[in-house]
N, C-alpha and C positions, 0 to 999 in steps of 0.2 A: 121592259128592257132597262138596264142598270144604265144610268148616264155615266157619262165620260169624266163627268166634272166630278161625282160623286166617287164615281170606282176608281179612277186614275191616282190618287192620293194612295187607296187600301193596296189596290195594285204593290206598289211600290214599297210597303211598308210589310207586304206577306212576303214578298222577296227579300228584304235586306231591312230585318223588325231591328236591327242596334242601331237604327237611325231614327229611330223615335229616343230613345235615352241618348244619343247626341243632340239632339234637339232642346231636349230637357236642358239637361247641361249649357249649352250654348246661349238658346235665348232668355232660359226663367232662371240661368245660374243654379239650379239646384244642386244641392249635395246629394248623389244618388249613393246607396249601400253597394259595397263593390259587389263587382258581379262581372262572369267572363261568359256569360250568353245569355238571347234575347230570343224566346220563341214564342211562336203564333199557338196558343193554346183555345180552347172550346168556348166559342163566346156566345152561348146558350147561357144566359144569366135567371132564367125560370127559375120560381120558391116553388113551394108547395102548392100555393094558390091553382088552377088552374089558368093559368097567363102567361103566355110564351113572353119573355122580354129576350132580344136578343140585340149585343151591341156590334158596330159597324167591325170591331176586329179588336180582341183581349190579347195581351203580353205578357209572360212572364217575365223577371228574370231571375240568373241564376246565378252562385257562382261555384261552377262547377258546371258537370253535364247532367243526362234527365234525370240523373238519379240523387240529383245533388235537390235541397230543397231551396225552393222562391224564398226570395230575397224582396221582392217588389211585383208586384201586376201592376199594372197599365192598360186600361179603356181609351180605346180611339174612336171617337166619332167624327163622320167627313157632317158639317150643315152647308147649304146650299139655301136658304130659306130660314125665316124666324117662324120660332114652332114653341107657343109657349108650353106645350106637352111633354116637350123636353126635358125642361127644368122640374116639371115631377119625377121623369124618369133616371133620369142621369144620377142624381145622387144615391137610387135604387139600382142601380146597376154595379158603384162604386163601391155601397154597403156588403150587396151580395159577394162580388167578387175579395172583398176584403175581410168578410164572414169565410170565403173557402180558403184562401191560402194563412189566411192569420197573420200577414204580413200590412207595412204601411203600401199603400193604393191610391192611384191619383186618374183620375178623369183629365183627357188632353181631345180638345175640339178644333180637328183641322175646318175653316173657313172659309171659304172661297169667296167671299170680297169682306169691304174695309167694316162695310156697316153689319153684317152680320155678324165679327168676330166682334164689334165695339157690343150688339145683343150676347151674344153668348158668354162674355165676359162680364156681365152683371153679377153681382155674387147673389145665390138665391138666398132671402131672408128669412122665407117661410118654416124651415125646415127646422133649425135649432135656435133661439132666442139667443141674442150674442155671439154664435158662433154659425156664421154666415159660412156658404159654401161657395166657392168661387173656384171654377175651371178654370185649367188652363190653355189658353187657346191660341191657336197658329195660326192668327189671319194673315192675308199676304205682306203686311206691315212686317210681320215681325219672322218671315221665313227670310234667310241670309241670301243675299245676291252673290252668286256664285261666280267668280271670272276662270278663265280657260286656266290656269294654274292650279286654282282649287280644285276645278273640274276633272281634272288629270289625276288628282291625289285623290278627290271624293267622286267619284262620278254619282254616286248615288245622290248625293247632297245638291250635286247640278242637276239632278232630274227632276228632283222636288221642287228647287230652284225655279226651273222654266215651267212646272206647271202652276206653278205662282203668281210668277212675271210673266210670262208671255205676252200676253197682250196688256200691257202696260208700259207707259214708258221707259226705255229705255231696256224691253224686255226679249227683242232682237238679238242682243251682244248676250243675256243672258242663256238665250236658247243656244245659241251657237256655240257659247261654252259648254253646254250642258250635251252639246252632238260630239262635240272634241273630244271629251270625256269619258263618252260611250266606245270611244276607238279602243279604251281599256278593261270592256265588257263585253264576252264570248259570248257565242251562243243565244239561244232565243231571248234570255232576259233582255239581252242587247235589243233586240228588234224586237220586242214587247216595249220598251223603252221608245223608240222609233216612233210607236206609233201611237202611244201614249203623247206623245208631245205634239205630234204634228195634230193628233185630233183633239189636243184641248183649247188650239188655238183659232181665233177669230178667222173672218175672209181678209181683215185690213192686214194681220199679222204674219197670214199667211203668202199675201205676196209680197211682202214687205221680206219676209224670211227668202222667198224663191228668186228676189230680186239677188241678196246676198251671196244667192247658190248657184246662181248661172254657172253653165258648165265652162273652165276656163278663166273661172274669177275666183272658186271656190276647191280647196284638193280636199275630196272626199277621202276619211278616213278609213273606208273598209266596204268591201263588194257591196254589202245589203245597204248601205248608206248610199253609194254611187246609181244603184238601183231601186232606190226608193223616190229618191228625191231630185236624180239626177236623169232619171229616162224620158219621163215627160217634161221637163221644162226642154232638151233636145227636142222631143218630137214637134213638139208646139215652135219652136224657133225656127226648124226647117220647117212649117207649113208657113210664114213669113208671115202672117194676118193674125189682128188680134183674138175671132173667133176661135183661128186654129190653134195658136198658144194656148187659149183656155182648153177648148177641146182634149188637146194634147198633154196639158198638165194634169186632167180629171182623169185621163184616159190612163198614164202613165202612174196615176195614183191606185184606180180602182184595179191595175193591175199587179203593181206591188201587194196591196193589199190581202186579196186573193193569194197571192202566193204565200203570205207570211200567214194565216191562216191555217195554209195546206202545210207550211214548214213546219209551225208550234206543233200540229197533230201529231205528223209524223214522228218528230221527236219525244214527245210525250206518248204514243203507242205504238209504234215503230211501223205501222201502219193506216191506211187511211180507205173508208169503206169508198166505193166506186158512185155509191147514190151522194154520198157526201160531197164530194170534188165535183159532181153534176151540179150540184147545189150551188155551190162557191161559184164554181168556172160562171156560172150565170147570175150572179148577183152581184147588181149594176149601187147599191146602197152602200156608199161607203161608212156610214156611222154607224151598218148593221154589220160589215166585216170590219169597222173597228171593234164594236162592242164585245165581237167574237173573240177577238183577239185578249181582250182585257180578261173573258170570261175561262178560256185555256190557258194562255199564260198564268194567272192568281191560281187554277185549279189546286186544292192540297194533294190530288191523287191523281191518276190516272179512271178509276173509276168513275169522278166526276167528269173528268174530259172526254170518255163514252157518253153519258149522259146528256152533256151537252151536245155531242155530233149525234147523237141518238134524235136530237130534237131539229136539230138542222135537217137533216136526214128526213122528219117527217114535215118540212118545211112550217114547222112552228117558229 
């Protein structure tokens, strides 16, 4: 099963790819070649060899539409762990995709803590004599702290934001911008967003966040938000006892859950098979209906979003 910590980044980045070249721009100041689109292209980076290489998620851009030619690729890789296997592949990944569009090509390694992005940012020396290869990398040091203003203008930028911060200091006021934010994001992306955040964050982060959202402290911006985050901290409040609070917040979770779930399907097949919702209604695992969620929501088609309920369905 695809972690949270790992997919939650790609997530975000299949939905709204021009925030990786705002990134670019922003944190490493590059000069990017103009360009007025950013899309999720085939990130099958296999030679001739027999060796599947495949990166965490490849970008064109463009300027122009599809018919316009690349201007720039871009390799995303999420690490979660130091893999010195890496550093022979990565620059093999860069070569090839820079071999197919004939365009300049840059390797960018998102990081999920301080010391893995301080590893990944090594420039590899092995490769060319004098001209070292150095990624670029986005540990949570160098993603922007997003405040409710930004958030408002960028939501996407505050999504990235709190799966960054979250649970780091001072990463509370970060999340809460980044819910603010979502109030200007329809439709599932929105609540794919929802739960992208609420599942990357800690037990200490998360009541620390729930403490914020009591109902009556906090004005929720939009139904599936009021109902997400706002049903079970009620339920557990009127059972008056701390077991029942907890009870009531898990209870009120794994049932948002579940519904968002059954929502993303619908909306990506306009229907939802009856073994499948048997499936869901009964599954008491919240990090295996979040992982659902990350897995339909990213889907590029609908045909994979069969495939996925296809395997739910047969309780894989």
């Amino acid at each position: 099963m695809p972690s949270i910590e790992h997919e939650a980044p790609l997530a975000v980045f299949r939905v709204e790819p021009g925030l990786v070249p705002a990134l670019l721009r922003e944190v490493f100041g590059l000069d990017l070649p103009a360009f007025t689109s950013a899309e999720v292209i085939d990130s099958d980076l296999t030679q001739v060899q027999p060796v599947e290489r495949r990166a965490d998620l490849v970008l064109c851009l463009r300027d122009g539409g599809d018919d316009h030619p690349a201007v720039m690729g871009i390799v995303v890789e999420v690490q979660r762990a130091r893999d010195d296997a890496k550093r022979f592949s990565w620059p093999l990944y860069v070569a090839t995709l820079h071999a197919r569009l004939q365009r300049p090509t840059c390797l960018v390694v998102v990081a999920t803590d301080d010391d893995v992005a301080r590893w990944a940012a090594t420039p590899i020396t092995a490769l060319q004599p004098g001209s070292p290869f150095a990624p670029l990398v986005l540990g949570p040091d160098q993603v922007p702290h997003v405040d409710v203003e930004r958030a408002r203008r960028e939501p996407w930028m505050a999504v990235i934001s709190a799966l960054a911060h979250g649970n780091r200091p001072g990463g509370i006021a970060v999340t809460l911008a980044a819910l603010a934010g979502l109030a200007n994001v329809s439709g599932d992306h929105a609540a794919l967003c929802y739960d992208l955040i609420w599942a990357s964050l800690d037990d200490a982060a998360r009541r620390a966040l729930e403490n914020e959202m009591q109902p009556g402290k906090y004005e929720y911006k939009s139904d599936f938000a009021r109902r997400y985050f706002g049903e079970g901290l009620e339920q557990g409040r009127q059972e008056g006892r701390e077991e029942g609070r907890e009870e009531g917040r898990e209870q009120g979770r794994l049932e948002a859950a579940r519904s968002l779930v059954l929502e993303l399907a619908a909306r990506r097949l306009g229907a939802v098979d009856d073994a499948v919702r048997a499936w869901v209604g009964a599954c008491a695992d919240h990090a295996r209906l979040a992982a659902l969620v990350v897995e339909i929501g990213a889907a590029p088609d609908p045909q994979t979003v069969e495939q996925v309920l296809v395997r739910v369905a047969a309780g894989r």
